[in-house]
C-alpha positions as CSV (number, residue, x, y, z in Angstrom):
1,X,-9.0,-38.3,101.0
2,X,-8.2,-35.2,103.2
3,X,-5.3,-33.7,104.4
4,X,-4.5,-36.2,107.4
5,X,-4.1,-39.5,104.4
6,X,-1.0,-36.9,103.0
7,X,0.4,-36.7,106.7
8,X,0.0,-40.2,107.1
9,X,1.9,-40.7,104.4
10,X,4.6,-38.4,105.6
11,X,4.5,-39.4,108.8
12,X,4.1,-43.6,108.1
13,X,7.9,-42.7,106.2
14,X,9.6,-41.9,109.7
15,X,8.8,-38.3,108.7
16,X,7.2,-36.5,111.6
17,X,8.2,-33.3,111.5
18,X,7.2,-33.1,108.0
19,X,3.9,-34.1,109.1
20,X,3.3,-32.0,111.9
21,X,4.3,-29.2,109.8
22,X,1.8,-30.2,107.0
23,X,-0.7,-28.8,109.3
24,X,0.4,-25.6,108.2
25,X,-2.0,-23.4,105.6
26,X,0.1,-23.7,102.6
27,X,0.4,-27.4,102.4
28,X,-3.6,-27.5,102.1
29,X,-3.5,-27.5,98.7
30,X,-2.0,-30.7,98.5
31,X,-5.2,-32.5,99.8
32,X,-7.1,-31.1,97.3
33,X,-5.3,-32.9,94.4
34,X,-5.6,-36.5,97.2
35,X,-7.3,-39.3,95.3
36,X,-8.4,-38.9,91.4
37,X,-11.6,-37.1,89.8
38,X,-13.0,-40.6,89.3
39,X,-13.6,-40.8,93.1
40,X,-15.3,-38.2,95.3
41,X,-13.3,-37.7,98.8
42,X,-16.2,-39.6,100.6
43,X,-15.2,-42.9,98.2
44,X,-11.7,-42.7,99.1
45,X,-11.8,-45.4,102.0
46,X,-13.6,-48.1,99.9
47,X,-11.8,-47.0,96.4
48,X,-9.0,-47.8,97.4
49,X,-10.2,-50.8,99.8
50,X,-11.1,-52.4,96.5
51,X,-7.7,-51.7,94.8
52,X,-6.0,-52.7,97.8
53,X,-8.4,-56.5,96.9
54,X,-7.0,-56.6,93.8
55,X,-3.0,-56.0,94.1
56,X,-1.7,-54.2,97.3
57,X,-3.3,-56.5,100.2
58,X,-2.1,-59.5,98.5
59,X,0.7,-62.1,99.6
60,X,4.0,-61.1,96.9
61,X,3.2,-64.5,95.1
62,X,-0.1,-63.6,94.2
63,X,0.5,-60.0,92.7
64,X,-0.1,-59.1,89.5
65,X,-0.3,-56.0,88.1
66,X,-2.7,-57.1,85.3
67,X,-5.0,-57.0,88.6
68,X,-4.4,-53.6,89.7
69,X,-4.8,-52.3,86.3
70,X,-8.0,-54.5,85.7
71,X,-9.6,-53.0,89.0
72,X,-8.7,-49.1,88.2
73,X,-10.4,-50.3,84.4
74,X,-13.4,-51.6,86.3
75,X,-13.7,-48.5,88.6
76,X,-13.1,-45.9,85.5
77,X,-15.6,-47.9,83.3
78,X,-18.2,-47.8,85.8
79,X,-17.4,-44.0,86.4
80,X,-17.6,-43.7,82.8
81,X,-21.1,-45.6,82.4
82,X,-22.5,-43.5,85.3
83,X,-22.4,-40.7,83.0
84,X,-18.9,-39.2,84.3
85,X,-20.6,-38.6,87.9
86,X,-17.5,-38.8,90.7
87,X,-18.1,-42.0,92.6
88,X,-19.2,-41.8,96.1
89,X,-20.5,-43.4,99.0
90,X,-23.9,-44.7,97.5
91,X,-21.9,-47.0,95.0
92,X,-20.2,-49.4,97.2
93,X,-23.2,-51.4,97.7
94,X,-23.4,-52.2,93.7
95,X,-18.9,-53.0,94.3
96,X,-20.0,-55.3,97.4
97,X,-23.1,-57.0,95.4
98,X,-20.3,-57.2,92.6
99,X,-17.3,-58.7,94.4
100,X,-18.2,-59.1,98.2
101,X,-18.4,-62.6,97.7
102,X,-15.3,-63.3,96.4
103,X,-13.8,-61.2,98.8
104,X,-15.3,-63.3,101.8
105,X,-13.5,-66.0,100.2
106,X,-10.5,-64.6,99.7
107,X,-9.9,-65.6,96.1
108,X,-6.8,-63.5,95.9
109,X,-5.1,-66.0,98.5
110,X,-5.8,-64.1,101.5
111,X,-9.1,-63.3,102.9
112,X,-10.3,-59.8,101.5
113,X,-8.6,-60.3,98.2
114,X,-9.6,-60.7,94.9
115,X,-7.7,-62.5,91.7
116,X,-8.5,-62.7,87.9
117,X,-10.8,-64.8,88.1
118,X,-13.1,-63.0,90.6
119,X,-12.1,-59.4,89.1
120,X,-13.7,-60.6,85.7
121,X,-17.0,-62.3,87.1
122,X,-17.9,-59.7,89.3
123,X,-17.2,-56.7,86.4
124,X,-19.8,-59.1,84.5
125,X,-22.2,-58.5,87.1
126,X,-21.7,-55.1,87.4
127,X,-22.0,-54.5,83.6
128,X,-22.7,-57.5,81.2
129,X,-21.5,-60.2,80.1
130,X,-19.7,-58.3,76.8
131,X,-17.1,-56.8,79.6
132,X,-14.8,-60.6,79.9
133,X,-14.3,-60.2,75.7
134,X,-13.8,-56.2,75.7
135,X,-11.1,-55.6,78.0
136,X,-8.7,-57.6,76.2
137,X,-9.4,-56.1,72.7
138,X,-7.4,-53.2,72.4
139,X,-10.5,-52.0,70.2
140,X,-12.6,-51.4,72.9
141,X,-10.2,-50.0,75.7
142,X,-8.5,-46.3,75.4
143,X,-8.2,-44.3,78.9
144,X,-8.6,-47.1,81.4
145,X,-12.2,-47.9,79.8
146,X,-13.5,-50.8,78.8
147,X,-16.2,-49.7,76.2
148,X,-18.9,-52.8,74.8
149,X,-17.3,-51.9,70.9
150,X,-15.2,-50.4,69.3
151,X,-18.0,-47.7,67.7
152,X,-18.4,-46.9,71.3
153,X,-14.8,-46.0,72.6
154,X,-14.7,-43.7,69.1
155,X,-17.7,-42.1,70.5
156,X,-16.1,-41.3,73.9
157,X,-15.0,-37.7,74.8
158,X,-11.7,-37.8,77.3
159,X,-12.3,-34.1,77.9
160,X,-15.4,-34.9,80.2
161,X,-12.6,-36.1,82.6
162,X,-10.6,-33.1,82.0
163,X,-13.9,-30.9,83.0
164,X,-13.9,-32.5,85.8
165,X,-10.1,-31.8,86.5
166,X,-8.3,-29.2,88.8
167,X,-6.0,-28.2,86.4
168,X,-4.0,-25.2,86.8
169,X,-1.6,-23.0,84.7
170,X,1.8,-24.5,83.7
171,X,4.4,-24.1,85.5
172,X,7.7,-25.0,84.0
173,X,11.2,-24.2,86.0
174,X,11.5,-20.5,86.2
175,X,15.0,-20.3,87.7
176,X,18.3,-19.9,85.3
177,X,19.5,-23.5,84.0
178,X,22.4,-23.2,86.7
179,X,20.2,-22.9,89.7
180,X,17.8,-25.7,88.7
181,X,18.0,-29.4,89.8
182,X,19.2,-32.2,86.8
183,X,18.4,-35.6,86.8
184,X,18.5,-38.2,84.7
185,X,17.5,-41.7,85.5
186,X,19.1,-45.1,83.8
187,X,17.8,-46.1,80.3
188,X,15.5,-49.1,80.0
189,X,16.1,-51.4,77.6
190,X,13.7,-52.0,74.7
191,X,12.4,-55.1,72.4
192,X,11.3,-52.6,69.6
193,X,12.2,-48.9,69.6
194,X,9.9,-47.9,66.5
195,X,7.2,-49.8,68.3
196,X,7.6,-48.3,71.7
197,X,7.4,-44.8,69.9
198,X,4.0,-45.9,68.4
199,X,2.7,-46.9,71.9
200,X,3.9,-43.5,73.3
201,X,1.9,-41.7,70.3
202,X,-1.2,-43.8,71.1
203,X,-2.4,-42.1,73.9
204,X,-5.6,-43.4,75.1
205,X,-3.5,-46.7,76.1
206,X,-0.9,-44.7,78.4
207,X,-3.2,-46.2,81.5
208,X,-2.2,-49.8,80.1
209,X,1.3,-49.3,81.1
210,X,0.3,-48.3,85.2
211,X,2.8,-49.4,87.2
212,X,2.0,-50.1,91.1
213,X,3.3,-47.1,91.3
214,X,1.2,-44.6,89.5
215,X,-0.4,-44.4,85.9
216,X,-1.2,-41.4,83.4
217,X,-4.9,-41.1,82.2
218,X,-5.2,-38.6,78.8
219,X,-7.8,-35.8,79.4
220,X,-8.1,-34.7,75.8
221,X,-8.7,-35.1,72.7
222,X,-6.2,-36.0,70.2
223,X,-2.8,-37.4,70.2
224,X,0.2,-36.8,72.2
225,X,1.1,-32.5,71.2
226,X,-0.3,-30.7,73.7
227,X,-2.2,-33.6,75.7
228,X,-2.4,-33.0,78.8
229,X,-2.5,-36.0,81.2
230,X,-3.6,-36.8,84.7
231,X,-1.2,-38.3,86.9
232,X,-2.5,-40.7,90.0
233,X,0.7,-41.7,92.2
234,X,0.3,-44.3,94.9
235,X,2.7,-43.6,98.4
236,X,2.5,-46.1,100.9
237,X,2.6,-45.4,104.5
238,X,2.8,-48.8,104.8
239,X,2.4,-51.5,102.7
240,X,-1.4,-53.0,102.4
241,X,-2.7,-49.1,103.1
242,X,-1.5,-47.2,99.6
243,X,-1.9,-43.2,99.4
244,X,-3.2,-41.7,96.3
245,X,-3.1,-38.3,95.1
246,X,-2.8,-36.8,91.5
247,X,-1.1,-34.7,89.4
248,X,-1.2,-32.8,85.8
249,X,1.0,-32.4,83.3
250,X,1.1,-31.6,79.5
251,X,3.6,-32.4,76.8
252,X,4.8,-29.0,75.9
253,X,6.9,-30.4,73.1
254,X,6.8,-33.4,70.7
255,X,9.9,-34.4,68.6
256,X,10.1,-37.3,66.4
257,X,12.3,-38.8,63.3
258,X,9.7,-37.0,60.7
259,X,11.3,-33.6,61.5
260,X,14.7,-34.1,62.3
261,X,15.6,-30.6,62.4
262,X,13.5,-29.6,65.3
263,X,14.5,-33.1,66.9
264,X,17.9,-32.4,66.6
265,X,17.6,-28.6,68.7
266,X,15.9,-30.4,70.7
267,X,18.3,-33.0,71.7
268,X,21.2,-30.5,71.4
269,X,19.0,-28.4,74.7
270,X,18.8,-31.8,76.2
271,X,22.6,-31.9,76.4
272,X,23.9,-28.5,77.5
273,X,21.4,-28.7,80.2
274,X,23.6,-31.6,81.2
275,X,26.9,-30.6,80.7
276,X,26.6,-27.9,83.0
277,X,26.4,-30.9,85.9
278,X,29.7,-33.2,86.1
279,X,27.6,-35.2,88.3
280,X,24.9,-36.0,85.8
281,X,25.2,-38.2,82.8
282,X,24.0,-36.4,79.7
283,X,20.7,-38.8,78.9
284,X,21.6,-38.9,75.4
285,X,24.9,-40.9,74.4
286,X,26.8,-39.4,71.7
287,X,26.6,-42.0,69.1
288,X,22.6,-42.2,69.6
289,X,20.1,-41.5,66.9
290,X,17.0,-40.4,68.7
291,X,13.8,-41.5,67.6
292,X,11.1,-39.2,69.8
293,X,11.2,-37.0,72.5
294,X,8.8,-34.8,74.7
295,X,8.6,-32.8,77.2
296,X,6.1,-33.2,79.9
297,X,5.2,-29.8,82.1
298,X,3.4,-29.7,85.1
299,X,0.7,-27.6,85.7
300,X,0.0,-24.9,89.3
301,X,-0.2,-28.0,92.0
302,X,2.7,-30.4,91.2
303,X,4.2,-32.4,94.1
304,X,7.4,-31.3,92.2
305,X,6.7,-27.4,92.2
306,X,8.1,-25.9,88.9
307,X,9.4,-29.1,86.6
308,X,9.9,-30.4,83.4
309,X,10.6,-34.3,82.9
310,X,11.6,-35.0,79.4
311,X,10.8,-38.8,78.1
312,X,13.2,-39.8,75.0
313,X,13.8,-42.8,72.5
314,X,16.5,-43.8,71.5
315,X,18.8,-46.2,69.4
316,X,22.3,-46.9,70.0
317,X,24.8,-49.6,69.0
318,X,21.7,-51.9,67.4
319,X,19.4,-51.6,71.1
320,X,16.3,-49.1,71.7
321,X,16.3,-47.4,74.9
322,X,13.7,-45.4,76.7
323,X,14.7,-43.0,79.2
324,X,13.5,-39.8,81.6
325,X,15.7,-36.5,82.4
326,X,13.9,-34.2,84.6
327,X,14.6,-30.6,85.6
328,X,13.3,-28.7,88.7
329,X,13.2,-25.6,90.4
330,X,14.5,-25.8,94.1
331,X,11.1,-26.5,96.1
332,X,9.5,-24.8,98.9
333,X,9.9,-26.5,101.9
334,X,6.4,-28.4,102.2
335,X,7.4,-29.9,98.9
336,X,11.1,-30.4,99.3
337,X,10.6,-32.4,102.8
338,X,8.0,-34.9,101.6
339,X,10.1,-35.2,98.1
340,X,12.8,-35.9,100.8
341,X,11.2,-38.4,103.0
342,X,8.3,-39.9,100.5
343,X,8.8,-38.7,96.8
344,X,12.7,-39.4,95.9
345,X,12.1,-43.2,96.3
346,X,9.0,-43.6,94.3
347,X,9.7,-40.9,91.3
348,X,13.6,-42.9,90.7
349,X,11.7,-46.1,90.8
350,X,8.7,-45.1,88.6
351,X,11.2,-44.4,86.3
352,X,13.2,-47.0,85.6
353,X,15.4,-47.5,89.0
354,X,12.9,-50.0,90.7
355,X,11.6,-53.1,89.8
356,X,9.5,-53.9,87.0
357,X,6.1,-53.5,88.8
358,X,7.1,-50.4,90.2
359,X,8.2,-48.2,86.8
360,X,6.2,-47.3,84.2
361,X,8.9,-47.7,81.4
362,X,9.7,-51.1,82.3
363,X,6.1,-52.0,81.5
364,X,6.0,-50.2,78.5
365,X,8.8,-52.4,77.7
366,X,6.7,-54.9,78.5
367,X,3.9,-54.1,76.9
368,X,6.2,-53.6,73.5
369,X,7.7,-57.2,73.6
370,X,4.1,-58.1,73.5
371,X,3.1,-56.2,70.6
372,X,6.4,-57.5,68.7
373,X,5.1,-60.9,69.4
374,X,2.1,-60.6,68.7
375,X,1.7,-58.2,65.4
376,X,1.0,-55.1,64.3
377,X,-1.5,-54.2,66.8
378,X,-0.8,-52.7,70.0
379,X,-2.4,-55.3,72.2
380,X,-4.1,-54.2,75.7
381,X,-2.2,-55.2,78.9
382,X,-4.8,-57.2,80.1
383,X,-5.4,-60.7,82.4
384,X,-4.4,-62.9,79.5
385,X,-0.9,-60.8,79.3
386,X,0.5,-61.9,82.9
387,X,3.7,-60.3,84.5
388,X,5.1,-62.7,86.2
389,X,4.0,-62.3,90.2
390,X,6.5,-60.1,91.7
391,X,7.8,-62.7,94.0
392,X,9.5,-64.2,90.4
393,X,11.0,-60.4,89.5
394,X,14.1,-59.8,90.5
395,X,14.5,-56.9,92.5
């Protein structure tokens, strides 16, 4: 993607001004972070052509988000099995052997469109018949791949993504407490506290819990201290023709239960930040015993500038919650206008004040009440773990 998918973006929100000023030099960083480093610029059209098949070109009643998150597993696999090469233009003719077909059809319910059904066969064709079994053993899938074994995903090196990645220095809020923007979002409720905190410290399944929204992808190796992750958010100019650019950010600190001293400085940070702001809730309730935090930094490039968004776990009165508190340095004003017209909306939702489909905590939620059902293991948010469509959510 280049520059003019960003102003579209800006300008498809009622924004023009912002988009006639996106012209401007500074601003041309953005396109440089537009689309992911699975996908060259010259893939963007049929990228996300294909991802529009699978979720956003679809009538409401035939959405799922299993889809969406089976087609960006089918597009990172086949990145991955090209040997970590950026897609481009010469591979849409293996997608359109793969799923043309289908798409003629229009097995998704509208002509262009692709369901479950047609998702799985044509990823069969495109790399075996072992793929149908693998992507829903949470064995064989860690950082939106879909590996034939499990010997082979604990052969896999994230970092080869992360070599790949334009990722800059941190860049935490800079400007005294009192001049940075607070925010905290509402808590979303969860089946299994403990459980959720396991899923958080599993890293390679962060992709699992992609929202239509956006999804984090771990670049290396390791667990969650220090990880670094990248972040693809989706805008929509309008609604079958999502915009995709990307972000990084790394968890600068990790508290849990094991070490309740440095929990417990943390938490107590967490709250005079807050109750400096009579218009902010601290995210914390007083009578909550807190059973992980982090804090997730963003690196030189962020569509938020200088920020910190902390993620925390809690348990109060007998219910687990999972909640996000972020902090920001007031924005230049390329950032601060398209945060305005285009980002306010889709960070509250992606955090918990949307839908289901559109916030990544709710389907971690999800995909915990799942693993409560099932067992111990942390099961794969796969086609035979449906959402409802989103035409049965209520919004």
């Amino acid at each position: 993607m280049a520059l003019s998918h960003i102003v579209a973006a800006a300008a498809g929100a009622g924004a023009a001004v912002v988009a006639s000023r996106l012209r401007a030099a500074e601003p041309v960083r953005l396109a440089r972070r537009a689309g992911s480093t699975v996908a060259a610029p010259g893939a963007a059209v049929w990228v996300t052509d294909f991802l529009n098949a699978a979720y956003y070109a679809k009538p409401a009643a035939t959405r799922h988000l299993d889809d969406l998150r089976l087609a960006f597993a089918i597009q990172t696999t086949y990145w991955h099995r090209q040997g970590g090469r950026r897609l481009g233009a010469r591979d849409v003719r293996r997608f359109h052997d793969a799923f043309g077909s289908a798409r003629l059809q229009g097995s998704g319910g509208r002509r262009g469109t692709l369901d479950t059904r047609a998702l799985l066969a044509g990823a069969e064709r495109l790399f075996g018949p072992w793929f149908r079994a693998a992507v829903a053993d949470p064995d064989c899938c860690g950082w939106g791949i879909v590996f034939p074994d499990a010997a082979a995903k604990a052969a896999h090196d994230p970092e080869l993504r992360l070599r790949q990645a334009a990722v800059g220095q941190l860049t935490p809020p800079t400007r005294p407490d009192e001049e940075q923007v607070w925010h905290t979002y509402p808590p979303v409720e969860l089946p299994d506290a403990q459980r959720a905190v396991e899923a958080l410290l599993a890293v390679e399944h962060w992709p699992d819990y992609a929202s239509e929204l956006g999804r984090f992808t771990p670049l290396r190796r390791g667990g969650l201290e220090g990880q670094t992750f990248e972040i693809e958010v989706v805008g929509f100019p309008s609604p079958r023709t999502p915009v995709f650019t990307r972000a990084y950010v790394s968890v600068d600190e990790l508290v849990t239960a094991a070490d309740p001293a440095a929990r417990d400085a943390w938490v107590q940070r967490l709250r005079r930040g807050f109750d400096r702001r009579a218009d902010q809730p601290s995210p914390v309730p007083d009578a909550a015993r807190v059973l992980a935090g982090l804090d997730l930094v963003s690196h030189e490039g962020h569509f938020m500038g200088n920020a910190t968004n902390r993620l925390l776990v809690y348990e109060v009165d007998g219910r687990g919650y999972v909640r996000a508190a972020g902090a920001w340095d007031p924005m230049p004003w390329h950032l601060a206008e398209l945060y305005e017209q285009v980002g306010r909306w889709s960070q509250h939702a992606f955090w918990g004040m949307g839908s289901p489909e559109q916030s990544m905590l709710h389907q971690l939620a999800l995909a915990t009440e799942r693993s409560t059902t099932a067992g111990a293991r942390h099961p794969t948010v796969g086609p035979e773990h449906r959402n409802p469509p989103s035409s049965e959510r209520q919004r």
